[in-house]
N, C-alpha and C positions, 0 to 999 in steps of 0.2 A: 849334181855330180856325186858319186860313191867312191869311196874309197876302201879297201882291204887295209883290215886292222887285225890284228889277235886278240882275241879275249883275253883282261886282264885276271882270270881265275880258271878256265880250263888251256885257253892257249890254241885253240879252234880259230880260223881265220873266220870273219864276217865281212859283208861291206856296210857300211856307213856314211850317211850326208856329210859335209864337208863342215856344215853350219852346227849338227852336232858333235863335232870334233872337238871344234875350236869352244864351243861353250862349257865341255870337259876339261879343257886346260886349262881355260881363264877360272874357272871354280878348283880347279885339283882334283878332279875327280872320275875315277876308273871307267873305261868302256868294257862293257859286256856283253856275249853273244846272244843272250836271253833272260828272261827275269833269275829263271831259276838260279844261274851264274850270278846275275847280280846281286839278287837276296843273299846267296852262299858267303859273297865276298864281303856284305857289309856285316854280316855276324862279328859280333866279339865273343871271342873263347875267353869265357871267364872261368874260374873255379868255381865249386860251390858254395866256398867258403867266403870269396868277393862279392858273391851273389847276396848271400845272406847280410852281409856286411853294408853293402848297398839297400837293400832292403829296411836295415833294422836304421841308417841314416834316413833314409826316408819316410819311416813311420814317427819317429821322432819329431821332425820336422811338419809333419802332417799333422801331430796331437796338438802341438804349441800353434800352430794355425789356425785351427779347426776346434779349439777344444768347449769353447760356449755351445757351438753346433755337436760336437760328441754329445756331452754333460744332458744337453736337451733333449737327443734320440734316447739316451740311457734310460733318462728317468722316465721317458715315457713307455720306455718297452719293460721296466721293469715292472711299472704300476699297472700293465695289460695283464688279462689275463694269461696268455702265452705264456710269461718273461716269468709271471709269477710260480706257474709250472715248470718252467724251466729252471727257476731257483730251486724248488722243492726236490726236481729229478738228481740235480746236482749235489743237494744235501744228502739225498737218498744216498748216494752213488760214493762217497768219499764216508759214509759214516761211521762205516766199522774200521778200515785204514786211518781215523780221525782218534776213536777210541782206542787203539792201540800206540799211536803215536805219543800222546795224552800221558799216558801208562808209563812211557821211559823217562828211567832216570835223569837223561840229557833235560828234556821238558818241561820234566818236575823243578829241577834247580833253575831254571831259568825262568819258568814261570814264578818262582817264590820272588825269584830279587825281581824279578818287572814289576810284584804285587810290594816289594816295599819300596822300591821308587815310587811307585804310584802313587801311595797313601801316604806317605812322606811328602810326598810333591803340593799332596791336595791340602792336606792341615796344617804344614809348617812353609809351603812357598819358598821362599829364596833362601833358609835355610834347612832345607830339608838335607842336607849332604851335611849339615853340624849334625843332624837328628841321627842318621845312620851310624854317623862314626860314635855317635852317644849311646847308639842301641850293641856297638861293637864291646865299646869298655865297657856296659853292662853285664854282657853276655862273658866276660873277663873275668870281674868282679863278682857275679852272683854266687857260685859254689861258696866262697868264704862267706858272704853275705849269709846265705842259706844255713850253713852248719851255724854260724851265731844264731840267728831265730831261732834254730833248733833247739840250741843248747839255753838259752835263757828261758824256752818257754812262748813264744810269741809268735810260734809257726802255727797254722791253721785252729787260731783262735774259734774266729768267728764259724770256722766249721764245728767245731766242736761243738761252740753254743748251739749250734742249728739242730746239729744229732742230740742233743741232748732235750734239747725243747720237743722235738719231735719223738720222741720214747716218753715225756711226760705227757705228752700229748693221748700215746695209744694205750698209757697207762689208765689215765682218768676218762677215754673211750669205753675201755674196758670194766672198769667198776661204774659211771655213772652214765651210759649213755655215748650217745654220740653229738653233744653241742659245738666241739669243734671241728672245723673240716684243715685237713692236711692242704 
């Protein structure tokens, strides 16, 4: 037995079994006069911005799942030949953008203090943040430091000595030979 119903998304009358009716109400869920209708009505209008949103939860959750399974496809596509072309294309492809980025002031100061956390970090370990702030009052302190060496004599000794060993050196080249080498 059929019954006349209205589509729940155009509003077109149909008829319908009796037994698919009632199996719609007991679940809550809409009749429709055709898929078409019915595919339309089950859509969610989401933004694109929910979209993204949902998305970027579900990649999330899909790396912490899966990520021994990632790690193992990575490293074997990367050690193929393919992957290994494809790293080179990519190096190719960012390198001038790479050498200009490089070049900015922003980079350059930020690159210096990463290079002396680093080496801080590597030779002095859990005191490396004493080390910094030591390299700080150094850097404080040298100018007076510096003008005293200067003034007493005791700045660039050893260069001295060097320039001067080496002018004796191309002195007695030049009168006796060449038995020493620079």
């Amino acid at each position: 037995m059929k019954i006349d119903i209205t589509c729940g998304h155009c509003g077109t009358t149909f008829k319908k079994e009796v037994g698919h009716i009632n199996r719609a109400k007991k679940l809550g869920l809409g009749l429709y006069c055709n898929r078409k209708c019915a595919g339309i009505a089950r859509r969610v209008n989401r933004t694109q911005e929910e979209k993204k949103e949902i998305k970027r939860l579900y990649d999330i959750r899909y790396r912490e799942n899966n990520e021994e399974y990632r790690k193992s496809r990575m490293q074997a596509y990367n050690s193929s030949p393919s992957g290994r072309a494809m790293q080179k294309r990519n190096r190719d492809k960012f390198k001038e953008s790479h050498a200009a980025y490089v070049k900015t002031p922003e980079y350059r100061k930020w690159k210096h203090e990463y290079d002396q956390k680093y080496h801080a970090k590597k030779n002095f370990g859990d005191f490396w943040e004493a080390f910094l702030i030591l390299k700080e009052i150094d850097k404080e302190i040298e100018p007076e430091i510096l003008q005293v060496r200067i003034e007493k004599g005791y700045y660039n000794k050893s260069q001295k000595r060097k320039r001067l060993w080496n002018s004796m050196q191309r002195t007695l080249n030049k009168h006796y030979g060449t038995p020493y080498k620079e």
